[in-house]
Structures are given as C-alpha cells and as structure tokens.
Jmol script that loads the backbone (N, CA, C; Angstrom):
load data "model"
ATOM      1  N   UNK A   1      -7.947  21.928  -5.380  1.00  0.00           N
ATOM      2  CA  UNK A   1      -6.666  22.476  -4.991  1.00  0.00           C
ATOM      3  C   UNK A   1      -5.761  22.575  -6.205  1.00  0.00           C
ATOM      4  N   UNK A   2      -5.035  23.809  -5.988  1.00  0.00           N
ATOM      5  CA  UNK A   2      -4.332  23.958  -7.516  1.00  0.00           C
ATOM      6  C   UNK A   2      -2.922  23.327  -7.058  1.00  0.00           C
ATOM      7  N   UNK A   3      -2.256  22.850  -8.111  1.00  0.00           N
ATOM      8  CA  UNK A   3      -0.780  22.488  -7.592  1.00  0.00           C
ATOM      9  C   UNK A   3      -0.023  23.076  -7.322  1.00  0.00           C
ATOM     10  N   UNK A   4       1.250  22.998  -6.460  1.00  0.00           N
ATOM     11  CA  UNK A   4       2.201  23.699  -6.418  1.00  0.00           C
ATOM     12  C   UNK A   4       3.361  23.255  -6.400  1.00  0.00           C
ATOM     13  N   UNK A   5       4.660  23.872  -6.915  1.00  0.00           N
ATOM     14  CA  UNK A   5       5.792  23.475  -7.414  1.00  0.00           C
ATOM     15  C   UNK A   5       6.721  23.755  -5.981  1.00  0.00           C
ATOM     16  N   UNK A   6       7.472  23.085  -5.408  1.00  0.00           N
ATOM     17  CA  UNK A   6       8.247  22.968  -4.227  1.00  0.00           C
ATOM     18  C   UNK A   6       9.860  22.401  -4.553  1.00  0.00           C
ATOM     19  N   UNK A   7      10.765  22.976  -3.942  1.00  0.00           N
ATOM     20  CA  UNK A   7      12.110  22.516  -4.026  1.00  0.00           C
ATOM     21  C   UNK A   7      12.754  21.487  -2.781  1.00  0.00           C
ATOM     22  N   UNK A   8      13.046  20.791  -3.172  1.00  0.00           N
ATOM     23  CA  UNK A   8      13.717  19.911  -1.730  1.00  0.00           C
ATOM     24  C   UNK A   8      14.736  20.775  -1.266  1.00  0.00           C
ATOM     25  N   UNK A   9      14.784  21.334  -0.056  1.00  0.00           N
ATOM     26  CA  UNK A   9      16.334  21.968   0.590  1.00  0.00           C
ATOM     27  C   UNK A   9      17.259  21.229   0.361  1.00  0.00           C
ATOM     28  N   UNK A  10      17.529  19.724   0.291  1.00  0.00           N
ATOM     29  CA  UNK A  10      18.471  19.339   0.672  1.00  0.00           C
ATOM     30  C   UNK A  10      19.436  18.949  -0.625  1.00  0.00           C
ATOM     31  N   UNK A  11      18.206  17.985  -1.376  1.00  0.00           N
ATOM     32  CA  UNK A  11      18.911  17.822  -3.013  1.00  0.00           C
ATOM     33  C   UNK A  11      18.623  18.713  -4.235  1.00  0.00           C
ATOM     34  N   UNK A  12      17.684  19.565  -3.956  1.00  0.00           N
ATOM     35  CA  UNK A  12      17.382  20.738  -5.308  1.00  0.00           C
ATOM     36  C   UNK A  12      16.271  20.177  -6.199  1.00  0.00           C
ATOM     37  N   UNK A  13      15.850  18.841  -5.845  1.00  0.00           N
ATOM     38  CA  UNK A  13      14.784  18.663  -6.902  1.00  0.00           C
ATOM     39  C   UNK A  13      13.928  19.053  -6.650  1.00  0.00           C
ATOM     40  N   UNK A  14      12.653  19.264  -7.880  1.00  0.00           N
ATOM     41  CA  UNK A  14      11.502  19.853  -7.985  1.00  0.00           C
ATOM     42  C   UNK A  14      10.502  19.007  -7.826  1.00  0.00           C
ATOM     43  N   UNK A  15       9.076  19.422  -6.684  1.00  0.00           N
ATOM     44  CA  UNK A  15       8.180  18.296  -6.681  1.00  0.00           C
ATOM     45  C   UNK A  15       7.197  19.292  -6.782  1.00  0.00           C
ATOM     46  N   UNK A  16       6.182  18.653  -7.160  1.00  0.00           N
ATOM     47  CA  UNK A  16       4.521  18.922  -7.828  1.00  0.00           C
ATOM     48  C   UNK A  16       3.741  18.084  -6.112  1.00  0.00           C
ATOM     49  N   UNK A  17       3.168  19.084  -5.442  1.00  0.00           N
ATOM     50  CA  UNK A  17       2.115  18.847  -4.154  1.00  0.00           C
ATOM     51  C   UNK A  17       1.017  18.816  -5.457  1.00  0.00           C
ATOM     52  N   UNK A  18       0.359  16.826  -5.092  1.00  0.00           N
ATOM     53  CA  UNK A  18      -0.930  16.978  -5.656  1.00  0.00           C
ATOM     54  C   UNK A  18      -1.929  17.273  -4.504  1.00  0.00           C
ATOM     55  N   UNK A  19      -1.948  16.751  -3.381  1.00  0.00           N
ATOM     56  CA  UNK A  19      -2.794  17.436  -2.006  1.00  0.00           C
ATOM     57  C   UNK A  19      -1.912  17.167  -0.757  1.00  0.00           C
ATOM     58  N   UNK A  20      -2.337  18.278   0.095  1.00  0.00           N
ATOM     59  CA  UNK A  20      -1.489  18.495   1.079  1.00  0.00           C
ATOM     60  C   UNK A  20      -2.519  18.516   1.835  1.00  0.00           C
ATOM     61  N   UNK A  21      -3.721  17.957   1.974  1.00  0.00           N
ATOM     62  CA  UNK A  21      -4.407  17.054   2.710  1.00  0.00           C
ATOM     63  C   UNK A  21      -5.174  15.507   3.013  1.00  0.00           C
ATOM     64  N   UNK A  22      -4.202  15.029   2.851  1.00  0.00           N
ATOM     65  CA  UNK A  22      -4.022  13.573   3.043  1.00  0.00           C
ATOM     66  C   UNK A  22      -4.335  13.196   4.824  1.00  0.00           C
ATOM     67  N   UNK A  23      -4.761  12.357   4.863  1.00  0.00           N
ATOM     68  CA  UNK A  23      -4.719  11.769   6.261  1.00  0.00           C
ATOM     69  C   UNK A  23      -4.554  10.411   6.245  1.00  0.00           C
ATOM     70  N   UNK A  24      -3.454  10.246   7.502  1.00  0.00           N
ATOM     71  CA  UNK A  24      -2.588   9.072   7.443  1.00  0.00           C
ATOM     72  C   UNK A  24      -3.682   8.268   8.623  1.00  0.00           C
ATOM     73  N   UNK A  25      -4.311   6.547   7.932  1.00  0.00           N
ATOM     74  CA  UNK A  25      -4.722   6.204   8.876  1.00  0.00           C
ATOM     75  C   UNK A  25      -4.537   4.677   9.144  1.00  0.00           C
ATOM     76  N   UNK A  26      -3.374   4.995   9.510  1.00  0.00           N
ATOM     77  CA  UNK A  26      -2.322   3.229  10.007  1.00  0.00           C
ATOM     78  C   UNK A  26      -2.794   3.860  11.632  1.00  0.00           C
ATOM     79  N   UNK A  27      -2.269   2.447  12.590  1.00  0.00           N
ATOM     80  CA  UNK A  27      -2.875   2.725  13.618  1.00  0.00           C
ATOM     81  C   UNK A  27      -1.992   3.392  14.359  1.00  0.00           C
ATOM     82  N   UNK A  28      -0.419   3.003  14.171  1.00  0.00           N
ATOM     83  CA  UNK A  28       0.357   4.008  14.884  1.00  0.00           C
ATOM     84  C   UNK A  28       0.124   5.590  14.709  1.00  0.00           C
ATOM     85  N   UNK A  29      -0.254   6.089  13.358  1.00  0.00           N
ATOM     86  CA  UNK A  29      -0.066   7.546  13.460  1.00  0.00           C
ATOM     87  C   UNK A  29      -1.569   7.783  12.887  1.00  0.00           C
ATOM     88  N   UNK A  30      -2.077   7.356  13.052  1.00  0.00           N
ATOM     89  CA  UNK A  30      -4.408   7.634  12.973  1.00  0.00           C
ATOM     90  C   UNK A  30      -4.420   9.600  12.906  1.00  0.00           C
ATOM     91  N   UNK A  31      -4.797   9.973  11.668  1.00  0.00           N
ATOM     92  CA  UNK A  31      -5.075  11.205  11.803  1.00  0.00           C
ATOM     93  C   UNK A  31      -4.301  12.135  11.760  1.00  0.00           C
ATOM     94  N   UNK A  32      -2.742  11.842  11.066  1.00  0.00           N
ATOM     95  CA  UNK A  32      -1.698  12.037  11.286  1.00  0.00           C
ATOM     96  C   UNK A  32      -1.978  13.009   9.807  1.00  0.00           C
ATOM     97  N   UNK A  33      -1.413  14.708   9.618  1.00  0.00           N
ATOM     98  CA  UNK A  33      -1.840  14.777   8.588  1.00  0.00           C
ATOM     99  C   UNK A  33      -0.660  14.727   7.184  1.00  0.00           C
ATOM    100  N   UNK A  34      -0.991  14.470   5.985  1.00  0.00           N
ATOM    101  CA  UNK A  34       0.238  14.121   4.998  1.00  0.00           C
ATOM    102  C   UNK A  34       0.227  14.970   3.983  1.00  0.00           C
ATOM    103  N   UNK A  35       1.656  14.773   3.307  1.00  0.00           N
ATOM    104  CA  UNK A  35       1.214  15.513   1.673  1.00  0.00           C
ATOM    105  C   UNK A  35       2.062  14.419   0.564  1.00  0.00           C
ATOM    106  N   UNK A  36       0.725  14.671  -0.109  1.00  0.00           N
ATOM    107  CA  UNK A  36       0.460  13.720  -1.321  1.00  0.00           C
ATOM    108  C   UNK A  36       1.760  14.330  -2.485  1.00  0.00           C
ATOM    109  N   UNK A  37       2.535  13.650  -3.407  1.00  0.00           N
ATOM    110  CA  UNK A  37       3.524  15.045  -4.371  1.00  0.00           C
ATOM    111  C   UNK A  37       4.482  13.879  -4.843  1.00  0.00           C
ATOM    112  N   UNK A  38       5.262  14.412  -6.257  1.00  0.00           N
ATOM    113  CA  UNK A  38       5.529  13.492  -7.161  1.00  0.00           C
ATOM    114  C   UNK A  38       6.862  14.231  -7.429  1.00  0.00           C
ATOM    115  N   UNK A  39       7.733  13.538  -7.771  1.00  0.00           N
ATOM    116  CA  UNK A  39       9.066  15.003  -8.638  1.00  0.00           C
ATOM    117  C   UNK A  39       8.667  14.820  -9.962  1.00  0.00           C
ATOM    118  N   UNK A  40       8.907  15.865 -10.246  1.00  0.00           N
ATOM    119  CA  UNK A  40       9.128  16.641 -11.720  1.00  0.00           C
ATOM    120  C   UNK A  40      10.309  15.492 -12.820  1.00  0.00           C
ATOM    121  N   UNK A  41      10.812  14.803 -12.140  1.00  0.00           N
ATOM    122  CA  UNK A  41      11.742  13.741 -13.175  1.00  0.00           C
ATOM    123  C   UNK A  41      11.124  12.488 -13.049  1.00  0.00           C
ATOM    124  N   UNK A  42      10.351  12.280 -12.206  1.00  0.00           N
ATOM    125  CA  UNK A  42       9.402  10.677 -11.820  1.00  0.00           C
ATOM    126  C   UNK A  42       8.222  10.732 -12.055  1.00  0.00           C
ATOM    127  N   UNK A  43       7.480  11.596 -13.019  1.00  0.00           N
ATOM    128  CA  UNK A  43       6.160  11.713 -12.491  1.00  0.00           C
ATOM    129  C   UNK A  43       5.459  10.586 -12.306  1.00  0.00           C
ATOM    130  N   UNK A  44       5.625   9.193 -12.746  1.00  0.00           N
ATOM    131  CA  UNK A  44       4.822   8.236 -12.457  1.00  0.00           C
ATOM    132  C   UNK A  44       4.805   7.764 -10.564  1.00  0.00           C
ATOM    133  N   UNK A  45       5.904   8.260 -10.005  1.00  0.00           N
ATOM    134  CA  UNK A  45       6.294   7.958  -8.919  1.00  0.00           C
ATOM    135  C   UNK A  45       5.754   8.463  -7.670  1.00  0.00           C
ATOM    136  N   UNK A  46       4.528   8.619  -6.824  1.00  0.00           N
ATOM    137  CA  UNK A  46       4.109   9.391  -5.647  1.00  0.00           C
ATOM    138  C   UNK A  46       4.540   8.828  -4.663  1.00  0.00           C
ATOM    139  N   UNK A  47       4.974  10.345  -3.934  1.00  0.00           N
ATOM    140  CA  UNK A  47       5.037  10.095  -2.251  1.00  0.00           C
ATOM    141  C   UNK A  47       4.605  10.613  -1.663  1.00  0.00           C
ATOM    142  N   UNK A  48       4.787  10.494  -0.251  1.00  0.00           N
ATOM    143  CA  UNK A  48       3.852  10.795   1.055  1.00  0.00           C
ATOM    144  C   UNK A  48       4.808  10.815   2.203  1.00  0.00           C
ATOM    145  N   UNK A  49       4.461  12.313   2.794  1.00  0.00           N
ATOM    146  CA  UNK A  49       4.931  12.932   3.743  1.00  0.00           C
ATOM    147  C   UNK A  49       4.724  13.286   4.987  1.00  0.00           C
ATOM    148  N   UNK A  50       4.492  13.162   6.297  1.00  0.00           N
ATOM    149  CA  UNK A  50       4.259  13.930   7.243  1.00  0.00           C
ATOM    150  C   UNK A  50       4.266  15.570   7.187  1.00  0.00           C
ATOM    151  N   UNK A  51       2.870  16.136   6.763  1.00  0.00           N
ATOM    152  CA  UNK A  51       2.729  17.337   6.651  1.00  0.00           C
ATOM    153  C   UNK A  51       4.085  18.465   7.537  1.00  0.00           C
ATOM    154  N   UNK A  52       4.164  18.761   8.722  1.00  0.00           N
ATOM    155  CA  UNK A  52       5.100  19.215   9.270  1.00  0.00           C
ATOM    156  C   UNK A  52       6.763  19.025   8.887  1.00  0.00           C
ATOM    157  N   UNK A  53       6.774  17.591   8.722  1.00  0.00           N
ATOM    158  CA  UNK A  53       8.334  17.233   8.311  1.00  0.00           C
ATOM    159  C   UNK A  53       8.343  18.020   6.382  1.00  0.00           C
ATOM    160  N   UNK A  54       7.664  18.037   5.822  1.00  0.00           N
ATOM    161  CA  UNK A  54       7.736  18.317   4.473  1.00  0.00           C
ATOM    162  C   UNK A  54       7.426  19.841   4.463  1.00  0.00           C
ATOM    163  N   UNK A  55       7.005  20.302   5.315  1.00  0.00           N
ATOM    164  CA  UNK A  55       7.451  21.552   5.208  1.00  0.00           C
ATOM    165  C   UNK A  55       8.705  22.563   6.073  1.00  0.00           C
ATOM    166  N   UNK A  56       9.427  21.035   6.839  1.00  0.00           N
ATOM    167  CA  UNK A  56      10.417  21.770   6.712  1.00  0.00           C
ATOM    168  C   UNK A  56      11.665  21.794   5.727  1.00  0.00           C
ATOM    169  N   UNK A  57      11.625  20.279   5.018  1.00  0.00           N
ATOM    170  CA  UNK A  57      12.286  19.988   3.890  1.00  0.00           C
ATOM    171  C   UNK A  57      12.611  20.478   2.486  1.00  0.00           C
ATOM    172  N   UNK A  58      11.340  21.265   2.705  1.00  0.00           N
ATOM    173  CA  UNK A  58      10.775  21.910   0.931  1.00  0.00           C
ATOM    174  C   UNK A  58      10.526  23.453   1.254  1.00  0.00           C
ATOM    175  N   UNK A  59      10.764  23.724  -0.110  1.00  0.00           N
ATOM    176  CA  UNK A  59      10.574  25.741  -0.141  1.00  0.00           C
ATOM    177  C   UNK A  59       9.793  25.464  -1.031  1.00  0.00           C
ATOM    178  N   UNK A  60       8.487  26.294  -0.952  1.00  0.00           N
ATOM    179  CA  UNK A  60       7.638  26.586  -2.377  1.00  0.00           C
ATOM    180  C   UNK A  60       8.468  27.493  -3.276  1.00  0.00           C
ATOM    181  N   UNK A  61       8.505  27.263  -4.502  1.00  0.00           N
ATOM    182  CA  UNK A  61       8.805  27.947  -5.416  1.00  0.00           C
ATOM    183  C   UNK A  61       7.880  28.843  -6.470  1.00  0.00           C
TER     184      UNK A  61
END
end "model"
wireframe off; spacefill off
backbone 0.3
color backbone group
C-alpha cells in the first residue's frame, strides 16, 4: 500500500496513512476495522483510528 497524505478537518494538520487496514482485536470491538497514520510533525508518534470515524475527520490531500 502506497501512503497517503490526509488533513485533519478540524486542526489542519497533516497525517501520513501507513495502513488503513488494521483490525482492531480487543474484545469489545473484535474485527472492528482501523487506520494505522502518524502526523507529519511527530513522525515517531502512531495512531489508530476507527476506520469510519477517520474518514470522517480527515480529507485526503
């Protein structure tokens, strides 16, 4: 998967999706699917998203 560069709607920062197929498997949300992605000012820093909620948060750029 190639990366892609995404904007947060809300604060303007820039994040790098390293995969946007992650699967979440705690027992409350088993199969739940995620995206993996770092900002552009943290790169040491990854987070993890509820696929659906992060795409309503973020615009690809």
């Amino acid at each position: 998967m190639s990366s892609k560069k995404y904007r947060n709607i809300k604060n303007g920062n820039i994040y790098e999706v390293i995969r946007d197929d992650v699967i979440n498997c705690t027992n409350a949300n088993d199969n739940q699917k995620m995206v993996l992605y770092r900002c552009d000012e943290y790169p040491d820093l990854l987070f993890v998203r509820e696929k659906n909620e992060f795409n309503i948060k973020f615009m690809e750029i």
